[in-house]
C-alpha positions in Angstrom: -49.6 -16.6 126.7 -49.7 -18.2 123.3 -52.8 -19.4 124.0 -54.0 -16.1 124.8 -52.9 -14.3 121.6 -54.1 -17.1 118.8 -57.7 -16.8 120.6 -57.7 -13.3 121.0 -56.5 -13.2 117.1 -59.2 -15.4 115.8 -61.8 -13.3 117.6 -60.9 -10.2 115.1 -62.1 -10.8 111.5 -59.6 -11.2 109.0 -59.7 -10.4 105.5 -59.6 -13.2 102.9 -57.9 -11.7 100.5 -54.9 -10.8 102.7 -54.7 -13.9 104.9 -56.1 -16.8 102.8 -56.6 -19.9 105.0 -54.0 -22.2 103.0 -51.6 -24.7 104.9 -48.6 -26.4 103.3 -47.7 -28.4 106.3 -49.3 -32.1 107.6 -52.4 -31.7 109.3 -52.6 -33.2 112.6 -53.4 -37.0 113.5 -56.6 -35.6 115.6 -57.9 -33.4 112.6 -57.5 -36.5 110.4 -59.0 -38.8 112.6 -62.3 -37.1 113.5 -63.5 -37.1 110.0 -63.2 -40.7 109.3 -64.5 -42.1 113.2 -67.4 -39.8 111.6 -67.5 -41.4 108.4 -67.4 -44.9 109.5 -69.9 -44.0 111.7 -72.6 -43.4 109.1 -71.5 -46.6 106.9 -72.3 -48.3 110.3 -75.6 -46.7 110.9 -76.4 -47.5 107.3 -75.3 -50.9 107.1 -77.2 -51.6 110.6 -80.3 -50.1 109.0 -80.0 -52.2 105.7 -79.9 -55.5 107.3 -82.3 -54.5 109.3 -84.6 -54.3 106.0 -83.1 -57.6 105.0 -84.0 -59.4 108.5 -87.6 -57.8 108.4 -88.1 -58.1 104.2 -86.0 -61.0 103.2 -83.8 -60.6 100.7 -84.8 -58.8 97.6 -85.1 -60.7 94.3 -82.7 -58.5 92.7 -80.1 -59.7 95.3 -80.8 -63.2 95.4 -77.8 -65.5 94.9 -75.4 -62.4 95.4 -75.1 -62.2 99.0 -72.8 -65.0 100.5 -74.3 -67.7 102.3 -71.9 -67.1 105.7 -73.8 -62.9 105.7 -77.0 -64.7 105.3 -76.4 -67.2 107.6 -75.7 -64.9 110.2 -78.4 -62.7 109.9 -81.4 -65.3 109.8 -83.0 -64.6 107.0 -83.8 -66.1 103.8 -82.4 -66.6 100.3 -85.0 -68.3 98.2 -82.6 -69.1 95.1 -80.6 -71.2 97.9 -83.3 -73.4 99.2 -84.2 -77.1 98.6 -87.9 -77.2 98.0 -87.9 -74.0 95.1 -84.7 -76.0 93.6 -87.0 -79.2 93.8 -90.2 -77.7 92.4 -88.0 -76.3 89.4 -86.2 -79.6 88.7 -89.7 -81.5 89.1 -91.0 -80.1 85.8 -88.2 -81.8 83.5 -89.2 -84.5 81.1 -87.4 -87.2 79.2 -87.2 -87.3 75.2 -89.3 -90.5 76.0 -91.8 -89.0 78.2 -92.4 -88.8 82.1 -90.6 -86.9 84.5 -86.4 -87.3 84.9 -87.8 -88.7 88.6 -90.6 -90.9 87.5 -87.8 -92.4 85.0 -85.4 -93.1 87.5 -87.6 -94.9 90.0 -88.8 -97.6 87.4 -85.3 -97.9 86.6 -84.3 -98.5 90.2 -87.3 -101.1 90.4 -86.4 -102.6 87.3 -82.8 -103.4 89.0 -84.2 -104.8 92.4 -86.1 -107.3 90.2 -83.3 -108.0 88.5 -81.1 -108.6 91.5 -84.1 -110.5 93.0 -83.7 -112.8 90.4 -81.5 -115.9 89.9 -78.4 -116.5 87.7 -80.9 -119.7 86.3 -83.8 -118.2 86.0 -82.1 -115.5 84.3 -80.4 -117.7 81.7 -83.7 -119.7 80.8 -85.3 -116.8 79.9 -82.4 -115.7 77.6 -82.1 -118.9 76.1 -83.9 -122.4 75.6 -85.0 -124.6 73.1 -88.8 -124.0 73.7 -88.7 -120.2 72.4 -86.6 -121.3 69.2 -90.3 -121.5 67.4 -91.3 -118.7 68.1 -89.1 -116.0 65.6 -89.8 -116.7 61.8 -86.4 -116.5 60.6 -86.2 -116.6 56.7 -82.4 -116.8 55.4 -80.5 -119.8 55.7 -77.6 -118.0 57.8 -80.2 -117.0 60.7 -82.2 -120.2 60.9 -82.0 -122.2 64.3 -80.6 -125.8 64.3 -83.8 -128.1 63.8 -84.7 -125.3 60.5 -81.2 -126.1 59.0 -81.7 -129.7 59.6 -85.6 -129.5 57.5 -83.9 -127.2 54.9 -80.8 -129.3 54.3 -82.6 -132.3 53.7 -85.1 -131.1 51.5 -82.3 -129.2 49.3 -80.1 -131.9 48.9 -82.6 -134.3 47.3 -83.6 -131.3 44.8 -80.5 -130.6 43.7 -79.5 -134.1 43.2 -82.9 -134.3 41.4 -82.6 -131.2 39.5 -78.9 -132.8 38.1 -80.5 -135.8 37.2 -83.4 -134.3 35.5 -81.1 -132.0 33.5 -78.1 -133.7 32.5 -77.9 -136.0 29.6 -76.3 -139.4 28.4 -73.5 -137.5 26.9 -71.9 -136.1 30.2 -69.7 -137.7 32.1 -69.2 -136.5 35.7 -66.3 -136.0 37.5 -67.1 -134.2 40.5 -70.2 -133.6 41.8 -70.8 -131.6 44.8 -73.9 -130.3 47.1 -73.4 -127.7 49.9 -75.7 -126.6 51.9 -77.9 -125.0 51.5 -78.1 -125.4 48.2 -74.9 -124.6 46.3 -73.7 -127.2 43.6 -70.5 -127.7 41.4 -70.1 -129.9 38.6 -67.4 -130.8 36.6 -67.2 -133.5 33.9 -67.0 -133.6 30.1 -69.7 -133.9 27.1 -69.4 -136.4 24.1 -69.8 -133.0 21.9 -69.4 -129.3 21.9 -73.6 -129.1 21.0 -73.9 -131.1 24.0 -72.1 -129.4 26.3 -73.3 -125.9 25.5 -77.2 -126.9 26.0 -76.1 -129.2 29.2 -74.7 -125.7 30.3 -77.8 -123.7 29.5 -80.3 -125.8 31.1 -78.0 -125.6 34.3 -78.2 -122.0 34.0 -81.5 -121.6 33.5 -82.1 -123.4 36.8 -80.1 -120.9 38.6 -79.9 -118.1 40.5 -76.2 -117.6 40.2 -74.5 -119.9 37.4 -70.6 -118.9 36.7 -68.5 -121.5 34.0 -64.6 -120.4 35.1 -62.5 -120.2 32.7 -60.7 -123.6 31.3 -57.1 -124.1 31.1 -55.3 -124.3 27.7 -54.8 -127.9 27.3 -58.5 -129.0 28.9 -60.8 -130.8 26.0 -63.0 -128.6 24.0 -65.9 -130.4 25.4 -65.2 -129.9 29.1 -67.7 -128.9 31.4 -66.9 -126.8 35.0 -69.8 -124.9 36.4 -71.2 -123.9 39.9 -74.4 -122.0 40.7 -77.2 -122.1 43.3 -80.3 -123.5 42.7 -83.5 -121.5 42.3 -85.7 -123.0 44.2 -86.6 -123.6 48.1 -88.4 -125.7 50.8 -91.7 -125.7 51.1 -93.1 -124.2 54.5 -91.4 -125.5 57.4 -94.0 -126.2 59.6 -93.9 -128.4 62.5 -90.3 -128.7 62.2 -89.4 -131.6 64.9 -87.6 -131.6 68.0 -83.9 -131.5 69.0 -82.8 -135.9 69.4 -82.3 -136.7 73.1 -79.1 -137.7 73.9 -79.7 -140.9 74.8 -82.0 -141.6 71.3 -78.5 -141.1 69.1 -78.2 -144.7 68.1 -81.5 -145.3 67.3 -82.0 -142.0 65.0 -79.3 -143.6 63.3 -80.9 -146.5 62.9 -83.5 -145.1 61.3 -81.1 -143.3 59.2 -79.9 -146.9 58.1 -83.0 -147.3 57.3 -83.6 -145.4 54.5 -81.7 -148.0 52.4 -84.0 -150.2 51.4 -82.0 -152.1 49.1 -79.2 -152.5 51.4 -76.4 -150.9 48.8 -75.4 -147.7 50.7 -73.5 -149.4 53.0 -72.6 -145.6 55.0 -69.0 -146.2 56.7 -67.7 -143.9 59.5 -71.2 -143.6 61.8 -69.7 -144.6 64.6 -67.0 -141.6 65.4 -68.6 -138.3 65.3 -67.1 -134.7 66.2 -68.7 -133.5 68.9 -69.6 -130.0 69.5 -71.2 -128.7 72.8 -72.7 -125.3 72.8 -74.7 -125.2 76.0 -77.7 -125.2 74.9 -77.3 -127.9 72.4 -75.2 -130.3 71.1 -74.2 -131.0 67.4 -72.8 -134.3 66.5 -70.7 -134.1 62.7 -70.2 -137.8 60.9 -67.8 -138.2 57.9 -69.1 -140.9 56.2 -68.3 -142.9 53.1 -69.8 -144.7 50.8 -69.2 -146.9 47.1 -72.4 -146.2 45.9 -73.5 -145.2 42.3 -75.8 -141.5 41.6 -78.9 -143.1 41.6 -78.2 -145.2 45.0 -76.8 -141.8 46.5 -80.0 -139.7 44.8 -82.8 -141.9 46.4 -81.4 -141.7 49.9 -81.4 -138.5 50.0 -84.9 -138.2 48.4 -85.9 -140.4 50.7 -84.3 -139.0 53.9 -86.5 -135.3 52.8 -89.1 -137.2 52.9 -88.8 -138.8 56.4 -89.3 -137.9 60.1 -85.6 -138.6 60.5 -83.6 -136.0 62.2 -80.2 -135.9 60.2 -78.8 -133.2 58.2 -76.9 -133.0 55.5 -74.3 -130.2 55.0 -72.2 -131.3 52.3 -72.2 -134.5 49.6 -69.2 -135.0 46.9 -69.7 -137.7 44.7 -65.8 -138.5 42.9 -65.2 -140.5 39.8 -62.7 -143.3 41.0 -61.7 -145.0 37.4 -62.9 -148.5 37.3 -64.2 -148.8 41.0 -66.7 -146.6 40.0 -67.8 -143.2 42.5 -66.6 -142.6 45.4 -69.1 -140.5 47.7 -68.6 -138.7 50.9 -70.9 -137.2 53.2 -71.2 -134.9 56.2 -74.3 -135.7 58.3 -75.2 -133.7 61.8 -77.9 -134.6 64.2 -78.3 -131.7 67.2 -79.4 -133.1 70.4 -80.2 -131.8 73.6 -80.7 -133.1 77.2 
């Protein structure tokens, strides 16, 4: 009967303005319902219809990279920003600051490790070091030089500093040390017969040097005293064909020849017989403290005559001591490098 009435009632027209159509209460779970099953029935059509597009198009360059891998994935079609070969063919353009592709680089450096693990531990370490390529750096300061260079530039600045001494240095100077280090460093200390003497024995020392320095004296040293050190101004000639390193087993006759040099038989060099022995691989070095009574000339034409020979000893360091009445007191470091 209900049913009845409310369709007989909405079958009469009813004026707004008397019966607006306004409800206060809940509306119904069917009412509510209807409009979003047809709502979610459009965002279906028109998501079915866009990938749809995407399927038959591709993805569009705007969206590429935005859509996740799993939606594209599962609809088959293609991303380009996410494939290998574009990634590639973008990559394959880069350069090094030292030219040639970042690719290129890597597989010569990859080649140059498969030689190097191809090679052996020996052949590795005659490359990096032997006594053949020693000749072939020039190598001009005394601190670089390779052992045979030091042995030629030792000898030869020995004898000129013992020379230059000599030349310089008159009867009225008395020494009482007199040193050479090499390579060519010298000290002197003695005292002249006069103060004239002793400043123009001090100028010409200066005057043949690079670096000349007179310390200071203490207060109760003679007026005539003479201290000085310098290094001399001078150097080797050209050290070509600079010989060999002394085979181990040609030690005692190198000295021999080193005996040699004494022509008059008054060095008389004690202490040849125990060296120090260094080994660095390569090389050896064998260091001999000798001794020797000798006077400065004896002393000054060995060592001119050891520059001037083939023999390969070197001298690092000569200090010639006044002993009183027995006269000088000399002692010597000699080295002689030797390999296998």
């Amino acid at each position: 009967m209900i049913e009845l009435n409310l369709i007989e009632a909405a079958s009469h027209p009813v004026p707004v303005v008397s019966a607006p159509v306004v409800s206060v209460s809940a509306p119904s779970n069917k009412a509510t319902k209807r409009p979003l099953l047809i709502a979610a029935a459009a965002v279906v059509v028109v998501v079915c219809g866009l990938f749809g597009a995407l399927k038959l198009v591709g993805v569009p360059q705007a969206f590429e990279g935005v859509l996740p891998a799993q939606v594209v994935d599962a609809l088959g079609i293609s991303d380009p920003s996410r494939e290998g070969p574009a990634m590639e063919s973008r990559s394959a353009g880069q350069t090094t600051t030292a030219g040639g592709t970042i690719a290129s680089r890597r597989a010569e450096e990859e080649a140059a490790a498969v030689r190097r693990a191809q090679q052996s531990s020996p052949e590795r370490v005659v490359q990096a070091v032997q006594p053949g390529i020693f000749q072939l750096e020039k190598r001009n300061d005394y601190a670089s030089m390779l052992p045979m260079h030091k042995i030629f530039f030792q000898k030869s600045m020995a004898a000129q500093v013992f020379a230059f001494v000599n030349a310089v240095t008159p009867e009225g100077v008395s020494f009482a040390d007199l040193m050479f280090a090499a390579p060519n460093y010298y000290f002197i200390r003695g005292v002249a017969e006069s103060p004239v003497v002793q400043r123009n024995y001090l100028e010409r020392l200066k005057m043949g040097s690079s670096e000349f320095k007179t310390p200071e004296l203490p207060e109760n040293a003679p007026a005539t005293a003479v201290t000085a050190y310098g290094v001399l101004n001078s150097k080797p000639e050209a050290m070509t064909g600079v010989a060999p390193f002394v085979k181990d087993s040609e030690i005692s006759k190198e000295l021999d020849a080193l005996r040699g040099l004494d022509a008059n038989n008054r060095l008389h060099l004690s202490g040849l017989k125990s060296p120090k022995v260094e080994d660095f691989g390569v090389y050896k070095s064998y260091t001999y403290n000798v001794t020797t009574k000798a006077d400065f000339q004896v002393v000054l034409g060995f060592v001119e005559a050891l520059a001037k020979s083939h023999v390969r000893v070197g001298v690092e360091r000569i200090k010639m001591t006044a002993a009183g009445k027995k006269g000088v007191s000399t002692a010597m470091t000699l080295v002689v490098y030797t390999s296998n």
